[in-house]
C-alpha positions in Angstrom: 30.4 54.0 -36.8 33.9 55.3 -36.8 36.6 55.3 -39.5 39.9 53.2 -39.3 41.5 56.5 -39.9 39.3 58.4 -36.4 40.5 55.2 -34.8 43.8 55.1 -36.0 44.1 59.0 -35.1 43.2 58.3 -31.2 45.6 59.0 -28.7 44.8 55.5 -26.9 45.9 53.7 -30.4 48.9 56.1 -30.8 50.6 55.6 -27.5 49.8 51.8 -28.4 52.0 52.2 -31.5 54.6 54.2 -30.3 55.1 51.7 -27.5 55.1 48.6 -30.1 57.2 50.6 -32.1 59.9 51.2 -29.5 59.5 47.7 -28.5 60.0 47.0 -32.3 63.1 48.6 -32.4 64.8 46.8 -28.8 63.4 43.4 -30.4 65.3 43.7 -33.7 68.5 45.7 -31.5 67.9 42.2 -28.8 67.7 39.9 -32.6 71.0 41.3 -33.7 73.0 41.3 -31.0 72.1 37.7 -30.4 72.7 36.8 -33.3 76.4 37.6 -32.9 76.6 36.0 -29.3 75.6 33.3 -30.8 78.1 33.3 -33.6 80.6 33.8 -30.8 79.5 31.3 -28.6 79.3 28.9 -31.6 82.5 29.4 -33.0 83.6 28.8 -29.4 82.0 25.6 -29.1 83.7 24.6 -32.1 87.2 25.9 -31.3 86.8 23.5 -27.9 85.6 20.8 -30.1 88.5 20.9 -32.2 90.9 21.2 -29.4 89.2 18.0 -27.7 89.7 16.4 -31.0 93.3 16.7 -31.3 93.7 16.0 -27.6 92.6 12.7 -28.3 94.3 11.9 -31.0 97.5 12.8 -29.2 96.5 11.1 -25.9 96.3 7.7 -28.6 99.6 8.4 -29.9 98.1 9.0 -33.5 99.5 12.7 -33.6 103.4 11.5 -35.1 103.4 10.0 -38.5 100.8 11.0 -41.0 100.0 7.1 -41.6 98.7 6.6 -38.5 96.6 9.9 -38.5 95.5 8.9 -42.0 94.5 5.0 -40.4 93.2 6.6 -37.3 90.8 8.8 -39.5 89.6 5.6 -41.8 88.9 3.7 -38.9 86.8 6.6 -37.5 85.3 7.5 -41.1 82.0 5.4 -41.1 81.4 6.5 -37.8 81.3 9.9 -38.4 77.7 11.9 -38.4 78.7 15.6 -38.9 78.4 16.7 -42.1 79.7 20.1 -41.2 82.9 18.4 -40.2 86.0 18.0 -42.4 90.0 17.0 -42.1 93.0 16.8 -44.3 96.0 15.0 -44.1 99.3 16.4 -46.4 102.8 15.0 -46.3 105.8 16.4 -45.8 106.0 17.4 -49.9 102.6 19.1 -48.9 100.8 16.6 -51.1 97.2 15.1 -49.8 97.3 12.2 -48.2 93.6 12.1 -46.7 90.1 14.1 -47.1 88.8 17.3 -48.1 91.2 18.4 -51.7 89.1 21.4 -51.4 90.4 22.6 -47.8 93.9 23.1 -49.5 93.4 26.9 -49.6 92.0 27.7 -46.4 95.9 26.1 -44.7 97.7 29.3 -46.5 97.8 32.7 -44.8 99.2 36.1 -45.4 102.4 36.8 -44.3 103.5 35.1 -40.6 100.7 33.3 -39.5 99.9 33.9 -35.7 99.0 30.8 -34.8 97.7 27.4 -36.0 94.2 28.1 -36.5 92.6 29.4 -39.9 89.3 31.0 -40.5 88.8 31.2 -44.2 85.5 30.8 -46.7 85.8 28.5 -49.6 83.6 28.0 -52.5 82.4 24.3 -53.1 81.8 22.3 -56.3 78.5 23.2 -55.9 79.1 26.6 -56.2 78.1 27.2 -52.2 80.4 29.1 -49.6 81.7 27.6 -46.8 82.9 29.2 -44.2 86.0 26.5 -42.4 87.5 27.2 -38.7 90.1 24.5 -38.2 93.4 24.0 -36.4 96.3 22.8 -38.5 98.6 20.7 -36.6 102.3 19.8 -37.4 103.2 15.6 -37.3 106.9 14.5 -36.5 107.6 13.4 -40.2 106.7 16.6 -41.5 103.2 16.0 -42.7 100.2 18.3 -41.4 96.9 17.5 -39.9 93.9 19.8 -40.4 91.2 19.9 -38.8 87.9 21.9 -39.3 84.5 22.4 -39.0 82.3 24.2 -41.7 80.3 27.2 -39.5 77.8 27.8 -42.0 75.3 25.2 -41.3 75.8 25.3 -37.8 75.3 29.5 -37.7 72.1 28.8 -40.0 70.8 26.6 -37.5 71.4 28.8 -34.5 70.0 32.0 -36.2 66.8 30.5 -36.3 66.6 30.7 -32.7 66.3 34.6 -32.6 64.4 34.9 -35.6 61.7 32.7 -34.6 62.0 34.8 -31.0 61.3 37.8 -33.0 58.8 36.6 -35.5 56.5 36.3 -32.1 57.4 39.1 -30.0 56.5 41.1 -33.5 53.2 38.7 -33.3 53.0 40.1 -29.5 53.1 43.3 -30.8 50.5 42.9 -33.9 47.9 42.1 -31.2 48.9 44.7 -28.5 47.8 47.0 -31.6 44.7 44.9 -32.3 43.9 44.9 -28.8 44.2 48.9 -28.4 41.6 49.0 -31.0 38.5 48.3 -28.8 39.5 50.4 -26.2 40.5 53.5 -29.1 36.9 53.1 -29.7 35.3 53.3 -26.4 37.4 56.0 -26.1 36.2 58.1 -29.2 32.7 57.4 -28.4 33.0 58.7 -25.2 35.0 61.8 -26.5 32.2 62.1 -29.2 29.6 62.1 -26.5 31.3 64.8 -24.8 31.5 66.8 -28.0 27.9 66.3 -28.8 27.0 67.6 -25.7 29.0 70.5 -25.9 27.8 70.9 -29.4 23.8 70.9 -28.1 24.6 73.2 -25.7 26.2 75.8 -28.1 23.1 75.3 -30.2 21.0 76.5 -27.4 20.1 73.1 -25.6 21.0 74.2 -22.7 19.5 71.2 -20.7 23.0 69.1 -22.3 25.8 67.8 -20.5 29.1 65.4 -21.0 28.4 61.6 -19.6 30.5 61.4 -16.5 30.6 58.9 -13.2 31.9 59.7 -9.9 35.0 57.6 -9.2 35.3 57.0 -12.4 38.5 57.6 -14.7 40.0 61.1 -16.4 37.4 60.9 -19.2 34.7 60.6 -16.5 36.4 63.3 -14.4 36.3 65.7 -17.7 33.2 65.2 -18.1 32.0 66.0 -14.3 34.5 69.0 -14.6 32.3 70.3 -17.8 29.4 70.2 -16.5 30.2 71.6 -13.4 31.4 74.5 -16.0 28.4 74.6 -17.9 26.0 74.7 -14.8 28.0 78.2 -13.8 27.5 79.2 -17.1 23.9 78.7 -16.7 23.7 80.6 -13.8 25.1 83.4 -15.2 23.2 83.7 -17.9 20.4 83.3 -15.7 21.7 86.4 -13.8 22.4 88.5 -16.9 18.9 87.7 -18.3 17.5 88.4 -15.1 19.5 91.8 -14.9 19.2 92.6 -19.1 14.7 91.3 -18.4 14.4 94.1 -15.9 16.4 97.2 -18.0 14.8 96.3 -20.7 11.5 96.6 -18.9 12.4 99.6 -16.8 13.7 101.2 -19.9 11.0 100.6 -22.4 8.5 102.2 -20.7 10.2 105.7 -19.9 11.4 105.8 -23.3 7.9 104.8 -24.6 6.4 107.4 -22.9 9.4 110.1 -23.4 8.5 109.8 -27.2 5.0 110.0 -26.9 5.0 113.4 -24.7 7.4 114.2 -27.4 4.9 114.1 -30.2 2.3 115.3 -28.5 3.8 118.0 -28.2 5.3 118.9 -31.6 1.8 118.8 -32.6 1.5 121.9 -30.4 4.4 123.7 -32.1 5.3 125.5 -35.3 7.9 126.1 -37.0 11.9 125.6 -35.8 10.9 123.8 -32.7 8.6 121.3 -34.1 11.6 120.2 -36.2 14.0 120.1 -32.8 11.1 118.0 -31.4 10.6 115.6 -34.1 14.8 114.8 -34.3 14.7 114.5 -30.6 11.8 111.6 -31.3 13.6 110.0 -34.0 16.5 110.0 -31.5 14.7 108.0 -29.2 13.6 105.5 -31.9 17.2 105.8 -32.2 17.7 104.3 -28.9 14.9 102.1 -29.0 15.8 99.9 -31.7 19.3 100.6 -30.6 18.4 98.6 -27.5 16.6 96.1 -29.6 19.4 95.1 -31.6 21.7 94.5 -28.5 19.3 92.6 -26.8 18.6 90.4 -30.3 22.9 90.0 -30.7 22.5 89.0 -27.1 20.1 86.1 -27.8 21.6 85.0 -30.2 25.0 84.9 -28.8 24.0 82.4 -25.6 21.7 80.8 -28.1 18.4 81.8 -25.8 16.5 82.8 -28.7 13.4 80.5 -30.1 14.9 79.0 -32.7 14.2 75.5 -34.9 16.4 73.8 -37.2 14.9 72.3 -40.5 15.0 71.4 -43.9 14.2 74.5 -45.9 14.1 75.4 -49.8 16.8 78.2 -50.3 14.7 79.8 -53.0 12.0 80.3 -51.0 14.0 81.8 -48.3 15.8 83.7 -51.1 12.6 84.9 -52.6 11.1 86.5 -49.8 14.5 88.7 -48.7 13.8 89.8 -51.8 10.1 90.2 -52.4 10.9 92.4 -48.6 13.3 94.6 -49.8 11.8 94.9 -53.3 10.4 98.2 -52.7 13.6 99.8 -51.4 15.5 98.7 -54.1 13.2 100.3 -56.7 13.3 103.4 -55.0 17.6 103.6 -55.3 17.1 101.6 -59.1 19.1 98.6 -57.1 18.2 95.2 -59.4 17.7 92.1 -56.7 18.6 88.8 -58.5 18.6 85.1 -57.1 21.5 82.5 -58.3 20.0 79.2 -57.1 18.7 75.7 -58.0 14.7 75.1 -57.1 14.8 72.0 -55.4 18.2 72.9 -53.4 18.0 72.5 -49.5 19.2 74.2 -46.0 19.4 73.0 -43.0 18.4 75.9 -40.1 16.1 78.4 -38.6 14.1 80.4 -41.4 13.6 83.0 -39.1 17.3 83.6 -38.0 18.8 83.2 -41.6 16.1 85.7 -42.9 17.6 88.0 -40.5 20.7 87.5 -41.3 20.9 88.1 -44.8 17.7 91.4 -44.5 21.1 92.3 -42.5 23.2 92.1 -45.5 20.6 93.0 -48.3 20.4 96.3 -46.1 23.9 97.0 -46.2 24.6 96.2 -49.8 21.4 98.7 -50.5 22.8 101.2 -48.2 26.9 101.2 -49.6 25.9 100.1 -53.0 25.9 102.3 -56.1 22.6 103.4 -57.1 21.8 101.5 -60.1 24.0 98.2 -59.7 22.6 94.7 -59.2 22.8 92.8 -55.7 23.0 89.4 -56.1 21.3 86.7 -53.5 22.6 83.1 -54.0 22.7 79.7 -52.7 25.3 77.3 -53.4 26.4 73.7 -52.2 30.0 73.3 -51.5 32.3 70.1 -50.1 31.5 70.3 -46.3 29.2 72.7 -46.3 26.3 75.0 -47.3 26.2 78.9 -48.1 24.1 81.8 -48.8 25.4 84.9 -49.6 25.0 88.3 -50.7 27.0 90.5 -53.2 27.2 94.3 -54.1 29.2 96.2 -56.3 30.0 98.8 -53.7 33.4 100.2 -52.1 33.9 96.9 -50.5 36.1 96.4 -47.3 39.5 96.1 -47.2 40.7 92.5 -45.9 42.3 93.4 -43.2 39.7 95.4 -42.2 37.4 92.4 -41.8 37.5 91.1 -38.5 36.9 94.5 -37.4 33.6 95.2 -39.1 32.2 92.3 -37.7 32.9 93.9 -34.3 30.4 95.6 -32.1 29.3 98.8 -32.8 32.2 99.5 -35.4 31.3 101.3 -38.2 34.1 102.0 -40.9 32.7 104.7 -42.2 31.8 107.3 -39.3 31.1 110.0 -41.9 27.4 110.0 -40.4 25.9 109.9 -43.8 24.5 106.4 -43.8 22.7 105.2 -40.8 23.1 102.2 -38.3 24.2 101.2 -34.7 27.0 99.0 -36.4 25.5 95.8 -35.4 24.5 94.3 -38.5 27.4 91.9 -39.5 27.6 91.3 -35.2 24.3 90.0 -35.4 24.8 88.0 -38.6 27.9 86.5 -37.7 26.2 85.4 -34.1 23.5 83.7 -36.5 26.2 81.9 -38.5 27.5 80.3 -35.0 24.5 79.5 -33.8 23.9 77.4 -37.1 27.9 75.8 -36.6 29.3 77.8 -39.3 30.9 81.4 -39.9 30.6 84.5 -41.9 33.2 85.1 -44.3 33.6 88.9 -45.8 35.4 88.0 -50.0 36.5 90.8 -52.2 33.7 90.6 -55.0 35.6 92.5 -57.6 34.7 95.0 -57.2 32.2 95.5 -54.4 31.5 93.0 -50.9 30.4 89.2 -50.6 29.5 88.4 -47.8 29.3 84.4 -47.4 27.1 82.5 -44.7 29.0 79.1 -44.3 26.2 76.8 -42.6 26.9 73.5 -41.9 25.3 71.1 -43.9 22.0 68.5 -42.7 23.0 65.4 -39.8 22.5 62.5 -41.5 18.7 61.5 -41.5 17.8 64.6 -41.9 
C-alpha cells in the first residue's frame, strides 16, 4: 500500500497538478475577462434599448410636451414587465411630473455634462444600490424625459454565466487530479519494483532484475537498460573472481610453503639468524592474512559472500564479542561492558556483524588506554537499528573520518600498533551490505564507532 503523500510526491501526479494549476489560473484570467465583456456588451445592449426607446416615442410624436410623454408612459405602464427599468418625467421648474422620485440625483453631473446620458449608483429605500444608465432627453416646453435601466440585476444575471463555466472547468480539473491518481500508482509500483530489485541485488541476490517489456514504454525501457547493466556487472565480477580464485590459489601455496622451509629451518639455526628467520615468517603471516583480509573486504563489497539475514538477540551477539576478546582485555586491564535490553532484536547476518564489531573491539583494545572501559551497546532509534563500540582513546579527528575508513589508511604510521588498515574498510562494507552505514562520533573523549543497520521488513 502506498501513502497519499508517496502518491501525492509522484512525478505523474505532479505534472497533473501543475497542468490543472496552469489551467486554473487561464480559467479564472478567461472568468474575469468575461465577466467584463459581458458588462460591456450588456451595458451596450441597454444603451441600444434606450436609444430604440426614445426613437419610438419620437417617431409617435410623444417626445414635445411633457403631458403627452407623461400619458404615453400611463398608457404603457401596465404593460410593462422589466423590473430593472425605470423613467422620470420633470417640468420645466424641474419638479416630477412622472415615475421614479428616487432617479432625481442620478440627472445631475459635475461640471459640463458631455452628453445626455448618465451612469450613476443610487441607494434605494431598501437600503440596496442600484446602479442607473439612462439618457435624459430635453421636451419643447422645457420639461425633461429620463430614461434608464437599473444594470445591477441584469449584470447579476449575466455573471452567472462565467461562474457556472468555471465552477465545471474547476470540476474538470478536480477529476483530471483524481484521474492521475491510478496511473501515479502504477507508476510507483513499478518504480518500487525497480528499486526492489536493485535493492536484492546490492544485498547479494544477484539472480534480481527490474520488470521490463520490449516495446514497451520509458519505465519498461529503464528497466531493460538496468538489467542489461547489471548482467555486465555480473560478468565482471565473474571475471574478477575468476582472476582474484586463481591468485589466491597460485599464491597460497608458494607462500604456504615459503613459511614452512622458513621454520624448518630456524630450527636448524642459533642465535641472530634464527631471529632474522622467524621475522621473515611472521612477515609472511603478514602477507597471508594481508591477502585474507582483501579478499574478505572484496566479498563483502560485491556482496558474494555466504551471508543470511535474521532475527537475532543483540545480547547474545554482544556477549560473545566479548566473551572472544575477554582474554585480551584482561591482559591490557581493559573492562568490556554491554549497554542493552535482553529481549531486544536485529535484523542481519550473525556472522558478518560479529566481524564487524571483533573489528572494532580490536581497535578500541589496540588505541585505548590500558585500564579504561570499552563499552558494547545496542540501541533502537527512529528508522533504524545500531550497535556500537566506544573507547576512551585518542579518538579521530572529524575530518579525518572518511579517510580512515579508506583502504589501507592508517593515521597513525608510527609502526607501533599493528594492522593492514582494513578494519573500519571491512566494517563499513558490512554495514552496506546490511543497507546501513558506519558512522565514526567523538565519544568525549575517545571513539564511537556506530553500525546504523536498517531495521526488520515488515513480517519479519
Amino acid at each position: 500500500m502506498f501513502s497519499l503523500r508517496q502518491l501525492f510526491s509522484t512525478s505523474n501526479f505532479q505534472q497533473a497538478s501543475t497542468i490543472a494549476f496552469i489551467s486554473l489560473l487561464i480559467a479564472l484570467a478567461s472568468i474575469i475577462f468575461s465577466n467584463h465583456l459581458l458588462e460591456l456588451i450588456m451595458r451596450s445592449h441597454v444603451r441600444d434599448m434606450i436609444l430604440n426607446d426614445v426613437r419610438s416615442q419620437q417617431l409617435h410624436g410623444r417626445l414635445l410636451l411633457s403631458r403627452d410623454v407623461v400619458s404615453a408612459l400611463q398608457y404603457r405602464e401596465p404593460f410593462e414587465n422589466r423590473k430593472e427599468r425605470h423613467a422620470l418625467v420633470i417640468d420645466n421648474q424641474g419638479l416630477p411630473l412622472y415615475g421614479d422620485i428616487h432617479l432625481l440625483p442620478s440627472l445631475a453631473c459635475q461640471g459640463e455634462c458631455a452628453s445626455n446620458w448618465r451612469h450613476a449608483t443610487l441607494h434605494g429605500e431598501d437600503g440596496n444600490e442600484a446602479e442607473i444608465l439612462g439618457l435624459l432627453v430635453p421636451l419643447a416646453d422645457g420639461g425633461r424625459y429620463f430614461s434608464a435601466y437599473d444594470l445591477r440585476p441584469m449584470l447579476e444575471r449575466t455573471r452567472i454565466i462565467p461562474l457556472m463555466a468555471g465552477a465545471g472547468l474547476l470540476l474538470v480539473l478536480l477529476l483530471i487530479l483524481l484521474i492521475s491518481l491510478p496511473f501515479s500508482r502504477r507508476n510507483l509500483a513499478r518504480i518500487n519494483h525497480i528499486r526492489d530489485a536493485l535493492s536484492r541485488y546490492a544485498s547479494g541476490d544477484h539472480s534480481a532484475r527490474a520488470p521490463s517489456a520490449r516495446d514497451g514504454d520509458e519505465f519498461d525501457q529503464l528497466g531493460g537498460e538496468i538489467n542489461q547493466s547489471l548482467q555486465r556487472i555480473d560478468r565482471l565480477m565473474e571475471e574478477v573472481r575468476t582472476v582474484t580464485s586463481h591468485i589466491a590459489h597460485e599464491l597460497r601455496t608458494p607462500l604456504t610453503r615459503l613459511q614452512s622451509r622458513l621454520l624448518s629451518v630456524s630450527e636448524r639455526l642459533e642465535g641472530e639468524p634464527r631471529e632474522e628467520l622467524l621475522r621473515a615468517v611472521q612477515d609472511s603471516e603478514r602477507i597471508q592474512s594481508l591477502f585474507r583480509a582483501v579478499m574478505r573486504v572484496g566479498e563483502v563489497e560485491t556482496g558474494r559472500c555466504a551471508h543470511q539475514f535474521e532475527v537475532i538477540l543483540a545480547r547474545e551477539l554482544l556477549e560473545d564479542v566479548r566473551e572472544y576478546y575477554l582474554p585480551l582485555a584482561e591482559e591490557r586491564d581493559c573492562l568490556l561492558q554491554i549497554e542493552c535490553v535482553p529481549d531486544y532484536r536485529l535484523y542481519g547476518d550473525r556472522a558478518l556483524l560479529f566481524q564487524a564489531l571483533a573489528n572494532l573491539v580490536d581497535n578500541a583494545l589496540k588505541y585505548a588506554p590500558t585500564g579504561s572501559p570499552i563499552l558494547l551497546a545496542a540501541a533502537n532509534l527512529p528508522g533504524r537499528q545500531t550497535l556500537s563500540v566506544a573507547d576512551r582513546g585518542r579518538g579521530i579527528p572529524r575530518e579525518l573520518n572518511a579517510k580512515a575508513m579508506e583502504r589501507f589508511s592508517r593515521l597513525d604510521t608510527s609502526g607501533d600498533v599493528p594492522g593492514n588498515g582494513l578494519g573500519l574498510t571491512l566494517t563499513r562494507a558490512i554495514c552496506d551490505l546490511h543497507g546501513g552505514r558506519l558512522v565514526l562520533a567523538d565519544n568525549q573523549p575517545g571513539l564511537r564507532a556506530i553500525l546504523e543497520l536498517k531495521p526488520a521488513p515488515t513480517g519479519v
